[in-house]
TORKOL-4160 file (C-alpha; in steps of 0.2 Angstrom, whole numbers, padded with zeros to 4 digits, m for minus):
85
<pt num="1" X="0849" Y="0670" Z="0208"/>
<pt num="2" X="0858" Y="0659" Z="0197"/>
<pt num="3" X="0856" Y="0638" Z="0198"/>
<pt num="4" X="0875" Y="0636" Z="0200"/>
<pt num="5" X="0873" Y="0648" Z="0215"/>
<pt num="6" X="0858" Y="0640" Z="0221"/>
<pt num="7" X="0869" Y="0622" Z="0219"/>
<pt num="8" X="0883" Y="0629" Z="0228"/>
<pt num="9" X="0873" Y="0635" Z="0242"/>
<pt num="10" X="0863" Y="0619" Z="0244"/>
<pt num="11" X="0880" Y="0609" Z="0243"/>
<pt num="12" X="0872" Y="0600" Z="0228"/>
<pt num="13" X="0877" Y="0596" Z="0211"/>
<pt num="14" X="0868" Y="0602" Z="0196"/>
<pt num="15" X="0868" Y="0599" Z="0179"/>
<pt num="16" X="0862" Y="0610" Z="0161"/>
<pt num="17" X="0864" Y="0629" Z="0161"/>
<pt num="18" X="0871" Y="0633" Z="0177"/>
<pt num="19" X="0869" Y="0654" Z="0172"/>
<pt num="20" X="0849" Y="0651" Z="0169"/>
<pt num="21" X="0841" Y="0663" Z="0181"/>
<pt num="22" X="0829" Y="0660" Z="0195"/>
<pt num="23" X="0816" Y="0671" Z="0203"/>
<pt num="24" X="0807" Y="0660" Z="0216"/>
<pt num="25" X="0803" Y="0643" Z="0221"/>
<pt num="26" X="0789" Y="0633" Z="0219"/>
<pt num="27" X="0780" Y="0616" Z="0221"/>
<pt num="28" X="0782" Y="0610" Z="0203"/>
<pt num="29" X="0763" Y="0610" Z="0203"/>
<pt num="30" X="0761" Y="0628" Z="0205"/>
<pt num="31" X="0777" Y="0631" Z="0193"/>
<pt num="32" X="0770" Y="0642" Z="0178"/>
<pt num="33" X="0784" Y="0653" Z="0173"/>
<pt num="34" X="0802" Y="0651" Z="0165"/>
<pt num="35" X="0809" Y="0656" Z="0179"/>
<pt num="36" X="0802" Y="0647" Z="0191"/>
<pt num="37" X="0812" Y="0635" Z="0200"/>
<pt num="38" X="0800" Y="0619" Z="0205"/>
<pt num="39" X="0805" Y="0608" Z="0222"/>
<pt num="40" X="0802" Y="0592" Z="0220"/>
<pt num="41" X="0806" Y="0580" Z="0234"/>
<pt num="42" X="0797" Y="0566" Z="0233"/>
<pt num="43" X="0787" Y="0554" Z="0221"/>
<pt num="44" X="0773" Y="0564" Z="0218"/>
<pt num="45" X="0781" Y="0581" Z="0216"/>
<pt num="46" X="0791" Y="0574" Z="0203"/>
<pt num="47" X="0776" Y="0565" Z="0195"/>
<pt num="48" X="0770" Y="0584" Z="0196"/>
<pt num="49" X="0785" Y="0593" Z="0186"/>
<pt num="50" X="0780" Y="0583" Z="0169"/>
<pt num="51" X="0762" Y="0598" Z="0172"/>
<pt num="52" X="0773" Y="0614" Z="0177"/>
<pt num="53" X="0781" Y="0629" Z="0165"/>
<pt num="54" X="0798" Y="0627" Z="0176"/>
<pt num="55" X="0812" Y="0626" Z="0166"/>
<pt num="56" X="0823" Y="0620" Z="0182"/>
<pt num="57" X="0820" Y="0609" Z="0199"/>
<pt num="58" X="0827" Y="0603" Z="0214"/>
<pt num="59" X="0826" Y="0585" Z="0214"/>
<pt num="60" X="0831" Y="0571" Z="0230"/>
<pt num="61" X="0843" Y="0558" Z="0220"/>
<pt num="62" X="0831" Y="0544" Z="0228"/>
<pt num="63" X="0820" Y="0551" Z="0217"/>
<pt num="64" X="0825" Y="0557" Z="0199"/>
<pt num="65" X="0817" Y="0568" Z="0186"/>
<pt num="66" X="0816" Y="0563" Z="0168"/>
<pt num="67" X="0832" Y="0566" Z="0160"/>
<pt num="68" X="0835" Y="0579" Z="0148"/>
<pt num="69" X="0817" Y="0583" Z="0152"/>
<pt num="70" X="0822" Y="0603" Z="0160"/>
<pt num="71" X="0837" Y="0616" Z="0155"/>
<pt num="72" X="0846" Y="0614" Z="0173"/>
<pt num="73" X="0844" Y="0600" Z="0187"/>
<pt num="74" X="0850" Y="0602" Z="0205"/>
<pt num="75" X="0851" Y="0585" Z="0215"/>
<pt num="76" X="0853" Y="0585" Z="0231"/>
<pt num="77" X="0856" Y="0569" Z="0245"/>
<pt num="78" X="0847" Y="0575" Z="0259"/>
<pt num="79" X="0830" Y="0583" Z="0253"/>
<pt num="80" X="0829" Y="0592" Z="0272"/>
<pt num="81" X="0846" Y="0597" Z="0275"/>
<pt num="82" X="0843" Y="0608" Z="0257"/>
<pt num="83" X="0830" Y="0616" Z="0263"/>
<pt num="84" X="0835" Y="0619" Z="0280"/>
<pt num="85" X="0847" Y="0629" Z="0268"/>
């Protein structure tokens, strides 16, 4: 799957390569492949994604990651209700 389908199905914005591929989802901790997509919802999962190989995340906006720091960025408002999704 791609991030601007993952984006659109979450009802999120993202930003970078919206065409970068995806194969599965992954606490940023345990992110170790290219294609990983890392979760990070919180303070310390995001502290997290600065460790992992992923070269895209999932991101609360209370709780930003770096800027610039991966190839694609989904933010979404409501951590819960994206992955109720």
């Amino acid at each position: 799957m791609q991030i601007n389908e993952i984006a659109k199905a979450l009802e999120a914005r993202y930003e970078g390569d919206g065409g970068l591929q995806i194969d599965r989802l992954t606490h940023p901790a345990q992110a170790n492949r290219g294609s990983d997509l890392a979760l990070a919802m919180n303070r310390d999962a995001v502290a997290a994604l600065a460790h992992g190989k992923a070269q895209a995340a999932v991101v609360a906006a209370k709780n930003p990651a770096p800027s610039g720091a991966f190839k694609a960025l989904i933010t979404v408002d409501d951590p819960r209700l994206a992955l109720a999704r």
